[in-house]
N, C-alpha and C positions, 0 to 999 in steps of 0.2 A: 572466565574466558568465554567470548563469544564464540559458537558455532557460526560464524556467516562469514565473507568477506570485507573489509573496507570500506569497499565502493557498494555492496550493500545496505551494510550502516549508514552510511554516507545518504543512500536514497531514500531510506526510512524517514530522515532526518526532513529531508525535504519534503517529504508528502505528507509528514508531521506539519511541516510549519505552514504549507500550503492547506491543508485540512483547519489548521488553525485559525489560518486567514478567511477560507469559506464558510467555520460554520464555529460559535461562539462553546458551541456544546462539548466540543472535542477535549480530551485529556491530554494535560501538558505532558510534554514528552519526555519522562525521567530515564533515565539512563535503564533500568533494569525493562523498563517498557521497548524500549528503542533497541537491547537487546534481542527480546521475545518476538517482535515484530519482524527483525531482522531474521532470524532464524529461520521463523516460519519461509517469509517470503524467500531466501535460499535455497529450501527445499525444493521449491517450485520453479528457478534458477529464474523469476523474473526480473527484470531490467526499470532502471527505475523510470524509462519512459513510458513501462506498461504501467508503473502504478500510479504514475503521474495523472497518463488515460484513465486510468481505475476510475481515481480520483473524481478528476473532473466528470467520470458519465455516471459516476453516486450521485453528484449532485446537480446534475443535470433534472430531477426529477425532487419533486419532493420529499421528503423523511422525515420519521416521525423522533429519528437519535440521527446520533451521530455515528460518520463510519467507522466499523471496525477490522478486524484485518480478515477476518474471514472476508467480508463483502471484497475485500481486493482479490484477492486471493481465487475464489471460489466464483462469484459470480462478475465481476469486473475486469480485472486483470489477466487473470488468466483464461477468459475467455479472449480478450485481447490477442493474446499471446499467439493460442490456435488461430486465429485469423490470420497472424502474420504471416506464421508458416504454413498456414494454405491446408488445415488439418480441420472436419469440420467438427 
């Protein structure tokens, strides 16, 4: 059983496949991964337009791997997130 919502999973999925499309390096997205990802980001109640964001300003810059969820999470997205709602 997954810990996250749907529409969670659902955005994982996407910023997997988008992740895939930007950068060759990335880990196909198996179901037990696409779980744990999901989860994680749950906890932190982002939206998948923040990871979308995440996403794209990971690789807006150079990198030496590929992203992983921490980097959405931690320094991309949920920095996003506080931006939205005006939290510095």
């Amino acid at each position: 059983m997954i810990n996250a919502s749907p529409d969670t999973v659902r955005a994982i999925t996407k910023t997997f496949q988008l992740a895939g499309i930007l950068d060759d390096r990335c880990a196909q997205p198996d179901k037990a991964r696409i779980a744990a990802w999901a989860e994680q980001v749950e906890r932190h109640k982002l939206h998948e337009s923040d990871l979308l964001d995440g996403l794209q300003a990971f690789y807006d810059s150079p990198s030496e791997r590929a992203i992983q969820i921490g980097d959405l999470i931690h320094h991309e997205a949920r920095a996003l997130e506080r931006k939205r709602k005006g939290i510095k």
